[in-house]
ZAFIMI-64509 format. One line per 5 residues: number of its first residue (from 0); their letters; for each residue x, y, z of N, C-alpha, C. Coordinates in pm, whole numbers. Layout:
N
NUM) a) X/Y/Z/X/Y/Z/X/Y/Z | ...
END
This chain:
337
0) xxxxx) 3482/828/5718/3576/868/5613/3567/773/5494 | 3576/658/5550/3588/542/5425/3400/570/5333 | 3324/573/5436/3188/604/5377/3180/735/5256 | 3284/819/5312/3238/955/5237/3330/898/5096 | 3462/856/5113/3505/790/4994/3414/738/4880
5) xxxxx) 3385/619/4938/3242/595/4870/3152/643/4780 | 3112/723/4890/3006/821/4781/3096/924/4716 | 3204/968/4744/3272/1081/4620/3261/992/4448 | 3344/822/4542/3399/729/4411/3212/735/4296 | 3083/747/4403/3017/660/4365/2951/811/4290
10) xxxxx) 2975/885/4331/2880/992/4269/3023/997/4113 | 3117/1002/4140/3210/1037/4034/3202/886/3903 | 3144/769/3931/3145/672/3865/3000/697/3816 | 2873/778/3874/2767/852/3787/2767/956/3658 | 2844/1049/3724/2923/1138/3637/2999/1104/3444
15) xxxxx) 3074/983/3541/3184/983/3383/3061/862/3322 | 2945/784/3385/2826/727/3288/2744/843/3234 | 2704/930/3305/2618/1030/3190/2709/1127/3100 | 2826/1081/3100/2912/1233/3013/2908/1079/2897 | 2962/919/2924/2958/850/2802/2846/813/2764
20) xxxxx) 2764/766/2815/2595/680/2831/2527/804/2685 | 2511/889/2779/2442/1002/2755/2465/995/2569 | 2589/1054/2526/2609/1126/2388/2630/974/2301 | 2645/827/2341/2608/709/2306/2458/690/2273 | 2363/733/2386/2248/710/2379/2203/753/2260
25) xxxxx) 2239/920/2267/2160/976/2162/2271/908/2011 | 2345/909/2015/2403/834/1868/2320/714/1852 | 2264/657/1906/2149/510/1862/2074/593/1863 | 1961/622/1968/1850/685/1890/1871/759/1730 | 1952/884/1725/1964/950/1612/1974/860/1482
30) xxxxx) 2080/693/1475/2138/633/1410/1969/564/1382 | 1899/494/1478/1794/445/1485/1668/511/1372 | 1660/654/1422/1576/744/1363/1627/796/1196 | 1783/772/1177/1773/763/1053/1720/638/986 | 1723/528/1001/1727/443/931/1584/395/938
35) xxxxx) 1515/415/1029/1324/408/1025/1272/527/932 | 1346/658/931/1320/738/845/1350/678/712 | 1450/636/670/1498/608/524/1409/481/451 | 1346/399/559/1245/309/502/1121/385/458 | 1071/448/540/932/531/558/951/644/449
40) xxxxx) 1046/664/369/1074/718/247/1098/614/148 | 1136/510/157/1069/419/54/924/398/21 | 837/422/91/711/373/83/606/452/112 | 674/598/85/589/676/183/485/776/42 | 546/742/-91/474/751/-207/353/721/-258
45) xxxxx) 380/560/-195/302/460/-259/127/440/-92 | 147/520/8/86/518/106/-79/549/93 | -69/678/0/-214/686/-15/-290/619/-105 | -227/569/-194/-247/502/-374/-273/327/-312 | -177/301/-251/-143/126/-260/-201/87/-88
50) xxxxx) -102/128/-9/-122/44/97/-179/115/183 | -303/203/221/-432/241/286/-571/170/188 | -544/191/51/-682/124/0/-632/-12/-15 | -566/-100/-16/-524/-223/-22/-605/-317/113 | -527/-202/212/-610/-261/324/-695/-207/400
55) xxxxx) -763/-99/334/-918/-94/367/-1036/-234/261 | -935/-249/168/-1014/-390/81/-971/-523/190 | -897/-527/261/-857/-636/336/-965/-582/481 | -949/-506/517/-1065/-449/673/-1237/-492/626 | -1288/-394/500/-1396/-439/476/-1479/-554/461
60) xxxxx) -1334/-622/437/-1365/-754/297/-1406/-859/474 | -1306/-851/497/-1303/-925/678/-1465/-936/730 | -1482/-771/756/-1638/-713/811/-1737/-790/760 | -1680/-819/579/-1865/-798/527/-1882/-965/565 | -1808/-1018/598/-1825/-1166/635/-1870/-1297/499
65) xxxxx) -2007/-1331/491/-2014/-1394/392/-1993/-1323/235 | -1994/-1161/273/-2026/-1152/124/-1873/-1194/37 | -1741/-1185/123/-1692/-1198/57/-1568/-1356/117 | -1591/-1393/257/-1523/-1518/268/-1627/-1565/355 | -1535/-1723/419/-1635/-1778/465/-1669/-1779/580
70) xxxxx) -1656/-1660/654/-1674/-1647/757/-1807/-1585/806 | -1937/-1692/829/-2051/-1657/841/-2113/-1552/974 | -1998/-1556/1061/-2061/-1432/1193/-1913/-1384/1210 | -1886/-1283/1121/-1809/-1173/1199/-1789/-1133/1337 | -1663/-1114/1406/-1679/-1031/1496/-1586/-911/1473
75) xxxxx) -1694/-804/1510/-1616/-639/1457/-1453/-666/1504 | -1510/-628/1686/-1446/-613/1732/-1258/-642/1735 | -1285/-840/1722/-1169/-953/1694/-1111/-889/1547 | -1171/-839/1442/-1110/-803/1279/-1027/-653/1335 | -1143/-585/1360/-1089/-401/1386/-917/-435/1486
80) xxxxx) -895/-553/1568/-811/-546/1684/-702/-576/1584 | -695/-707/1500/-588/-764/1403/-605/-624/1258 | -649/-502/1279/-610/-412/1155/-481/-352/1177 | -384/-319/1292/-262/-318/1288/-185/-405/1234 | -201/-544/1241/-128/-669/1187/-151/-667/1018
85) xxxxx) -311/-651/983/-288/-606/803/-203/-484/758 | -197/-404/868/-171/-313/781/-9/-314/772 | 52/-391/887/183/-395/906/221/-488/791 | 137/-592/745/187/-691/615/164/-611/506 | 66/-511/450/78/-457/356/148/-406/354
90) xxxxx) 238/-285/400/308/-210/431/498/-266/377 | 439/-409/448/611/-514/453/631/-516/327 | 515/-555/233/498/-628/118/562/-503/-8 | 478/-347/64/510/-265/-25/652/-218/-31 | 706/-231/100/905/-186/156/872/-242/50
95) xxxxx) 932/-427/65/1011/-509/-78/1010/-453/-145 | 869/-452/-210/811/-386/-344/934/-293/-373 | 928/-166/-305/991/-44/-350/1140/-31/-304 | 1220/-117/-227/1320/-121/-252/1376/-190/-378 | 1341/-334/-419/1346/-371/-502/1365/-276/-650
100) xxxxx) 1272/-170/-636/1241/-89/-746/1337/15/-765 | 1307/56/-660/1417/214/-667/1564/177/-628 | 1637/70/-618/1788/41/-621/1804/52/-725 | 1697/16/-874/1771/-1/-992/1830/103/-1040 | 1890/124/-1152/2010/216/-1198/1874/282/-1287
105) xxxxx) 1866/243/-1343/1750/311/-1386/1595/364/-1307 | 1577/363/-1230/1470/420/-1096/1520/504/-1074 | 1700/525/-1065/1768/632/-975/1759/734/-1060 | 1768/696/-1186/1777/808/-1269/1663/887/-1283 | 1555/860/-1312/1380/864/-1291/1382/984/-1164
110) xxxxx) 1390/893/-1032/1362/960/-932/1434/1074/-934 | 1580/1093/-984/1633/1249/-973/1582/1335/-1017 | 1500/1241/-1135/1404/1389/-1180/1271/1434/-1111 | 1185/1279/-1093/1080/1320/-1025/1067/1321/-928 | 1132/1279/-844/1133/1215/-668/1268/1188/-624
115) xxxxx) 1339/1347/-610/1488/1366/-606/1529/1322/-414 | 1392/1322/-361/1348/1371/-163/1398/1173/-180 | 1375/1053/-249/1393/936/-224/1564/907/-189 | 1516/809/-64/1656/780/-54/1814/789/-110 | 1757/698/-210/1913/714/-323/1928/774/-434
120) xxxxx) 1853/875/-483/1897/1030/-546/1935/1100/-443 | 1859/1139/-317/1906/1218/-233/2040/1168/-108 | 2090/1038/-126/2209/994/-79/2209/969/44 | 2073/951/81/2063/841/237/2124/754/225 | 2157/673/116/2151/522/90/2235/509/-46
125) xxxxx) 2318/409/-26/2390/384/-195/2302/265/-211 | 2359/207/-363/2237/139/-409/2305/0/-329 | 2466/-50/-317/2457/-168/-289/2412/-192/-96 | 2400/-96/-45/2332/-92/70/2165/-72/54 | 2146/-87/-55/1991/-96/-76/1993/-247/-118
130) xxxxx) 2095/-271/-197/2075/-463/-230/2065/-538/-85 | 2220/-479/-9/2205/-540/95/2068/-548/166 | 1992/-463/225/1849/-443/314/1750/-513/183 | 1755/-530/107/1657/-615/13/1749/-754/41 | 1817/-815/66/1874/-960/74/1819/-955/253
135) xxxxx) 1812/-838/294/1772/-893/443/1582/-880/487 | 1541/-788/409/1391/-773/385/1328/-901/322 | 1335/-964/242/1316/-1057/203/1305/-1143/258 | 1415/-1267/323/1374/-1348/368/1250/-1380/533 | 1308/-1207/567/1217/-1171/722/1057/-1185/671
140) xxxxx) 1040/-1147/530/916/-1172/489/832/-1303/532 | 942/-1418/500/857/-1580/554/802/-1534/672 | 920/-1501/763/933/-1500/892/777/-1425/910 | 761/-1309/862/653/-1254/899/529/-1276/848 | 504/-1379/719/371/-1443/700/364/-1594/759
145) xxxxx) 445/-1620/866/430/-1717/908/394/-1734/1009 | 377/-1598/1101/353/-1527/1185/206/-1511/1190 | 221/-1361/1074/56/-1329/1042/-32/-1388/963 | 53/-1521/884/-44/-1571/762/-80/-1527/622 | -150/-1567/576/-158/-1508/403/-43/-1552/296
150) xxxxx) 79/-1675/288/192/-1721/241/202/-1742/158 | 66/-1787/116/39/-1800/-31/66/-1657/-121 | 35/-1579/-64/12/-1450/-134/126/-1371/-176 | 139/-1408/-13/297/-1324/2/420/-1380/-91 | 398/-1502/-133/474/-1593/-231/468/-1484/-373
155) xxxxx) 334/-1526/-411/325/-1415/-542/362/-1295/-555 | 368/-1239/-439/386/-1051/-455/520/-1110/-472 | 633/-1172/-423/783/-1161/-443/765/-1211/-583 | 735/-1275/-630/704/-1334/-793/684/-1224/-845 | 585/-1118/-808/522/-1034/-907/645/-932/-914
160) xxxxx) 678/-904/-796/779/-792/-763/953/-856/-868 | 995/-955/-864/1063/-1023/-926/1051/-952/-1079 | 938/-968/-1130/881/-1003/-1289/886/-825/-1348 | 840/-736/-1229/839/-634/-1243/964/-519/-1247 | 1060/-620/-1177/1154/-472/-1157/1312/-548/-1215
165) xxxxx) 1334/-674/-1179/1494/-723/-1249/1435/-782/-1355 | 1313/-823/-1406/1276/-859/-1578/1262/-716/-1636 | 1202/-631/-1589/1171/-516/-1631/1070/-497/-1728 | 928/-581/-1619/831/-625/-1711/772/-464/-1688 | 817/-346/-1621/732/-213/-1630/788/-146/-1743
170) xxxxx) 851/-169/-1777/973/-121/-1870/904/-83/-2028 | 895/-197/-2111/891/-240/-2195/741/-241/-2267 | 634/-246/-2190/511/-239/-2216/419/-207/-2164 | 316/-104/-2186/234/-20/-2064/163/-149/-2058 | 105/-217/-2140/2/-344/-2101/40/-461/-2006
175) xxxxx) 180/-473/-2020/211/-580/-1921/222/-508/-1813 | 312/-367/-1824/328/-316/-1650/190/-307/-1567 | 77/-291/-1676/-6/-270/-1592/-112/-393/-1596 | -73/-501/-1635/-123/-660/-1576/-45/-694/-1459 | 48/-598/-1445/170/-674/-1326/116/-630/-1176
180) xxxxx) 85/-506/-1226/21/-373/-1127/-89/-436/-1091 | -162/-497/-1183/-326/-565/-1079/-287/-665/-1042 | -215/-744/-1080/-162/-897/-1012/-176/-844/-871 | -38/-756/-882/-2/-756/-729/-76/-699/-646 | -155/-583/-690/-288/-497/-598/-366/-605/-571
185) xxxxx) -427/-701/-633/-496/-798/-591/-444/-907/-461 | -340/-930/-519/-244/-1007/-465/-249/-954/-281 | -218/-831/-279/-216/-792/-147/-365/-734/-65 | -471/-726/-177/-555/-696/-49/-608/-839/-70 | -596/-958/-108/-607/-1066/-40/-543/-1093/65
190) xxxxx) -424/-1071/12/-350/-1111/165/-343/-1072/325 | -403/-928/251/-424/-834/408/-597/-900/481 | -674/-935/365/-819/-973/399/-778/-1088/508 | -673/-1178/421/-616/-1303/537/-573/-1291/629 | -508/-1194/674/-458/-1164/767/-568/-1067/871
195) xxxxx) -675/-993/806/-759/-934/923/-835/-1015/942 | -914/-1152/874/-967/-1261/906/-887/-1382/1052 | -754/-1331/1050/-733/-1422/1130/-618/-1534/1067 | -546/-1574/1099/-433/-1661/1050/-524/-1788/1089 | -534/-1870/943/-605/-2006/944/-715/-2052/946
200) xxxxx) -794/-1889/1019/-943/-1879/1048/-1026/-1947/957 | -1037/-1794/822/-1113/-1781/727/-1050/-1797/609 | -1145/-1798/473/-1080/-1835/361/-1159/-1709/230 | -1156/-1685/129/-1177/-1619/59/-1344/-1684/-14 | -1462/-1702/-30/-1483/-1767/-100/-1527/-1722/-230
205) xxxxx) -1611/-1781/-305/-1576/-1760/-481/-1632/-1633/-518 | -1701/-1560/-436/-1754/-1435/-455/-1658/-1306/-411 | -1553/-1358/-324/-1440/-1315/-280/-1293/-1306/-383 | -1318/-1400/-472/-1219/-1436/-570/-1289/-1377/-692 | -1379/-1407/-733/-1455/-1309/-810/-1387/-1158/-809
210) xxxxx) -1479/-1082/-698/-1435/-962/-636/-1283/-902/-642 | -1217/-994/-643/-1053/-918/-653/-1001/-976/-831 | -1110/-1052/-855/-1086/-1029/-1029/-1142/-920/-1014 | -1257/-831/-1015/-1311/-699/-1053/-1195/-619/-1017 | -1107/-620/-898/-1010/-493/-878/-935/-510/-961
215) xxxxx) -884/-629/-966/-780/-627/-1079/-801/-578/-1210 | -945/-564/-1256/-971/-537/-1368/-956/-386/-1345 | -1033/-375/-1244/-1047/-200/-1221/-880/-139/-1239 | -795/-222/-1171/-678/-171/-1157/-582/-155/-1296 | -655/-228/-1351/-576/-231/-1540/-607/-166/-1581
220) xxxxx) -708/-137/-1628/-808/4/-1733/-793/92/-1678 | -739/113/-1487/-722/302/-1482/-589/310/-1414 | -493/241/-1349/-390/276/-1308/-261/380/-1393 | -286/362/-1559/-218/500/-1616/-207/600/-1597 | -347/608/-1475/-366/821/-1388/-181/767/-1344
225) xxxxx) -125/670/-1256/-43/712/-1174/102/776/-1310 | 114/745/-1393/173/766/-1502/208/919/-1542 | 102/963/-1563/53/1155/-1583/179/1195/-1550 | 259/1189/-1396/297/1275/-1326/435/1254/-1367 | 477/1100/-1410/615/1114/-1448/675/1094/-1576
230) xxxxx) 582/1157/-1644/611/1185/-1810/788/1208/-1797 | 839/1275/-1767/981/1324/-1800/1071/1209/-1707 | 1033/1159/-1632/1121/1104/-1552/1134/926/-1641 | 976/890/-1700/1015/802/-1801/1036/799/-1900 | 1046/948/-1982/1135/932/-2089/1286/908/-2061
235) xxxxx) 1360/932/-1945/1447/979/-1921/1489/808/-1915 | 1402/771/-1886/1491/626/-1794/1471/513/-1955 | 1357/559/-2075/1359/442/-2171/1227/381/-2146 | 1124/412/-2020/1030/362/-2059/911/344/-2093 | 823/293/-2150/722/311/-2276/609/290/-2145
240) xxxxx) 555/414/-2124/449/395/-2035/331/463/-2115 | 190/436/-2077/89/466/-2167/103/643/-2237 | 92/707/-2147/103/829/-2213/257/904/-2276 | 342/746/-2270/446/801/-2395/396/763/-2490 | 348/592/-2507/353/561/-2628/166/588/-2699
245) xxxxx) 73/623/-2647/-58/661/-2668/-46/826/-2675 | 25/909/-2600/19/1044/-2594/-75/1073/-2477 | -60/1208/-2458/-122/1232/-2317/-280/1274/-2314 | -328/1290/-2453/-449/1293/-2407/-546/1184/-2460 | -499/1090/-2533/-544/974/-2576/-543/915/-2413
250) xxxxx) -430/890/-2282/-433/812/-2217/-541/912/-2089 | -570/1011/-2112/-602/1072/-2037/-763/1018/-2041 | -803/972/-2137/-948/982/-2238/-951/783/-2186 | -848/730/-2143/-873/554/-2148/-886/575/-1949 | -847/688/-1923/-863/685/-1757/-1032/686/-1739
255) xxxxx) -1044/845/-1783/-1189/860/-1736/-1293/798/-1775 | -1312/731/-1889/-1426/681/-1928/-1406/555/-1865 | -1339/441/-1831/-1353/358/-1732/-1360/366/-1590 | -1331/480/-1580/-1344/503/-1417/-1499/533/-1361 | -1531/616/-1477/-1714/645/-1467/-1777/481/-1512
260) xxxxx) -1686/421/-1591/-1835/282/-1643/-1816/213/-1472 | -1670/195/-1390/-1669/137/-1260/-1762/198/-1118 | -1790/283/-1144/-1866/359/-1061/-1944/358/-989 | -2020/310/-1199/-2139/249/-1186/-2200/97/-1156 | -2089/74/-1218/-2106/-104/-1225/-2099/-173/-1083
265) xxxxx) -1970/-107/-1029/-1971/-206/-926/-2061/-173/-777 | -2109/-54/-751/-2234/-53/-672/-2365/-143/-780 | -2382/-139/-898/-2473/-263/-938/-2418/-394/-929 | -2310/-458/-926/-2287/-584/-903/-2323/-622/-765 | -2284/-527/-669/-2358/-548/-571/-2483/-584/-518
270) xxxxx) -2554/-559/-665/-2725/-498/-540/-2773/-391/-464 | -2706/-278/-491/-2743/-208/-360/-2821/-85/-361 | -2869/-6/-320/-2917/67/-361/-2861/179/-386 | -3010/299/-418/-2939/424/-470/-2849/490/-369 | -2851/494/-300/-2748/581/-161/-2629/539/-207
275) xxxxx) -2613/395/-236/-2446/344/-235/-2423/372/-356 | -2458/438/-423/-2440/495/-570/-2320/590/-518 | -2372/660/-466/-2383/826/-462/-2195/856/-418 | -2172/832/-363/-2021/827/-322/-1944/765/-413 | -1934/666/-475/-1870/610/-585/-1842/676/-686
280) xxxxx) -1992/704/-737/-2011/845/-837/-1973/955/-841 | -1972/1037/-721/-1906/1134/-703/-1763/1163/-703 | -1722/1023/-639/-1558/1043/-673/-1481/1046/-812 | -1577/918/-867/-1503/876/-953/-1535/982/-1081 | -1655/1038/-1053/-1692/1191/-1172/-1585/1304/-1172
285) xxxxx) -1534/1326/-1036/-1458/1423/-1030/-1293/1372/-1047 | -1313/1272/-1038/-1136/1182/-1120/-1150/1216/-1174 | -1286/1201/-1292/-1243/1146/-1459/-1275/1355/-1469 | -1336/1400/-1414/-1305/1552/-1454/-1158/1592/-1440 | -1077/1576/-1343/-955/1613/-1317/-853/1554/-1398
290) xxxxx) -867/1440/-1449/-807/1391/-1554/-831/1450/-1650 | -890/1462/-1680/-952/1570/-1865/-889/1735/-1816 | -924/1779/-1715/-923/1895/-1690/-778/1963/-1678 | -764/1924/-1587/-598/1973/-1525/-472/1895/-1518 | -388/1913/-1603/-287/1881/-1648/-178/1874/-1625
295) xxxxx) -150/1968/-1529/-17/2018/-1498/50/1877/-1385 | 189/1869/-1413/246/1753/-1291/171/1762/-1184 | 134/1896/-1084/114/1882/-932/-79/1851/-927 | -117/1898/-1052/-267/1824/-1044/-247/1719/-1069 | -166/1663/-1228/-171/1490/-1155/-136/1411/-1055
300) xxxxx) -69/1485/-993/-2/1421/-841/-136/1398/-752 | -221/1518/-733/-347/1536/-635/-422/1416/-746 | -486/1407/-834/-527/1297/-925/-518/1175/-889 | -352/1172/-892/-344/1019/-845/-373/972/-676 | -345/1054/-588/-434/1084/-507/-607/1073/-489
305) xxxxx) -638/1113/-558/-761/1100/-600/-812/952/-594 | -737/891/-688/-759/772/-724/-761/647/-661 | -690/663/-590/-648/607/-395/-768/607/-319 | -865/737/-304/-975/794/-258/-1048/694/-275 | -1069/693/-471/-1189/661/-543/-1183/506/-525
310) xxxxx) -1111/427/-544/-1060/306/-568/-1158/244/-430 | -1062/304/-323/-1103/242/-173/-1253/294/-138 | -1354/340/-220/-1490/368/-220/-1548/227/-256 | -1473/198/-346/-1529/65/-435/-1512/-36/-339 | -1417/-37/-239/-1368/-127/-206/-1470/-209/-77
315) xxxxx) -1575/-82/-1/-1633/-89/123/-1777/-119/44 | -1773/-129/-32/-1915/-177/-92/-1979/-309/-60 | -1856/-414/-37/-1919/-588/36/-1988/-504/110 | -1916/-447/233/-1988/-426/350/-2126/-366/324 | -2140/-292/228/-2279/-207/211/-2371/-331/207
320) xxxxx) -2322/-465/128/-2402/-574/88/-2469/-659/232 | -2371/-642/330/-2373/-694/415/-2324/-634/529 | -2366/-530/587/-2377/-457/685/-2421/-531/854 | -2442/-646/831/-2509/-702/962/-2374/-690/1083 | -2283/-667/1045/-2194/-658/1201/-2177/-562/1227
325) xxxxx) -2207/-441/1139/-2200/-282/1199/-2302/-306/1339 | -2414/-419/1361/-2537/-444/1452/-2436/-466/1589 | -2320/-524/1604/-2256/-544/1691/-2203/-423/1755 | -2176/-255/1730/-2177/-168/1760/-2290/-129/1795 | -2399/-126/1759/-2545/-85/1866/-2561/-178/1963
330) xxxxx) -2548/-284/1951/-2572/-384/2117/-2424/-406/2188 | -2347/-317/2169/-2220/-318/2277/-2245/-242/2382 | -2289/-137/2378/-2359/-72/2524/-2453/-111/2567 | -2557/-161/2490/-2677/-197/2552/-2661/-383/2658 | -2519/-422/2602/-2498/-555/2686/-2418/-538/2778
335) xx) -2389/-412/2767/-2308/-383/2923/-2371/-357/3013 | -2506/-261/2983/-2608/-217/3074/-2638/-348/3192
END
């Protein structure tokens, strides 16, 4: 009798845990899943443009070994394993970035017009709960290049990010916004290169520093494609971006013809041959066509897209220079044999 007690008490003390447990549980998950969602809409813009070619320039750059740091024998394998860890710092670097950006009073206004789906036009998020998660994003940043490494870098992107969005160095001048824009593109596929190299490992060397002067350059003379698409959203907000204050087909005309002279140039700075032409060229021909060509917001959207494509073509070119650890994939089966 006392036994069957027991199990009534013990099956009934199961009961009233899955009627509370249960509709608790799912309130965290659900609560959980909003708020991983509401980040991953901060950054989920900037994904194909910034932080996939950022750190395919940080993956390659790793691979090509001497051509671009000092790390004279690659191993595939050890870089390809730490490409979750770059890509998780690029990624960190870009949150900041774009919270920072889109809290402002002026972003909000922008985005209602062009990018109404972002957090705080669409009212996931008020803005001083966006200050708040930027006062807590921030400092986790040390925390996490201290971890994965690259601190130096990660120093500057908060500098750059600083200069860019509460100075309102995008604001005011297409030439500075877009010196600010290569700072920091540079800025981070160094940092991701540091981080797929290994925390402490490897170092950049001068052909490596060189090399992310060329992006940066690349990144000044054509980043106005990303511009095209929000003609109305920066008149709206006050600011002087190339194709307000140049007009739209003057800036359309400063995209393509540098995008074709990069094409070319930087498979010749390389050395390499005609094959490694051929992909560069092709992309970057059909940018600078789509830029001239099609006009409308949702082609410049695919455009700037595009450009993401074209960019990260340029970017795998060390490796073309120096291909010797792709050799470590043909003798991985044959040393197992």
């Amino acid at each position: 009798m006392v036994n069957e007690d027991k199990e009534i008490n013990l099956r009934r003390s199961l009961e009233e845990a899955r009627h509370y447990t249960g509709p608790h549980l799912r309130s965290v998950f659900s609560l959980t899943s909003f708020h991983l969602r509401t980040l991953w809409l901060f950054t989920i813009s900037e994904h194909q443009t910034i932080v996939f070619p950022c750190t395919a320039f940080g993956l390659f750059g790793a691979l090509s070994g001497w051509a671009l740091t000092t790390n004279q024998f690659p191993q595939f394998w050890s870089i390809v394993a730490r490409l979750p860890s770059a890509l998780f710092w690029m990624w960190w670097h870009v949150l900041v970035f774009t919270v920072a950006n889109q809290r402002l009073h002026n972003s909000v206004v922008e985005d209602s017009i062009n990018k109404a789906w972002r957090p705080l036009p669409s009212g996931r998020i008020t803005g001083v709960q966006a200050r708040r998660l930027l006062l807590g994003i921030v400092p986790a940043t040390f925390v996490l290049t201290h971890v994965l490494g690259a601190e130096e870098f990660s120093l500057l992107s908060l500098l750059l990010t600083w200069l860019y969005n509460d100075l309102q160095g995008a604001d005011e001048n297409y030439i500075i916004r877009n010196l600010i824009n290569s700072l920091g593109l540079a800025c981070w596929s160094a940092g991701t290169t540091m981080v797929a190299c290994g925390k402490n490992q490897h170092q950049l060397n001068a052909m490596g520093y060189y090399w992310l002067k060329i992006e940066a350059a690349i990144v000044f003379t054509t980043l106005q494609v990303q511009d095209l698409r929000d003609q109305k959203g920066d008149q709206a907000r006050g600011r002087r971006t190339a194709p307000i204050v140049l007009g739209d087909v003057v800036t359309r005309w400063t995209i393509a013809i540098p995008v074709l002279f990069w094409s070319l140039f930087c498979p010749y700075l390389w050395d390499l041959g005609i094959y490694c032409f051929i992909v560069p060229a092709a992309l970057g021909g059909a940018l600078s066509l789509r830029v001239l060509r099609w006009r409308t917001v949702e082609a410049d959207q695919l455009t700037w897209s595009l450009w993401g494509l074209w960019i990260g073509s340029l970017f795998i070119l060390p490796l073309c220079r120096n291909p010797t650890v792709l050799d470590q994939l043909i003798r991985r089966p044959s040393s197992a044999m």
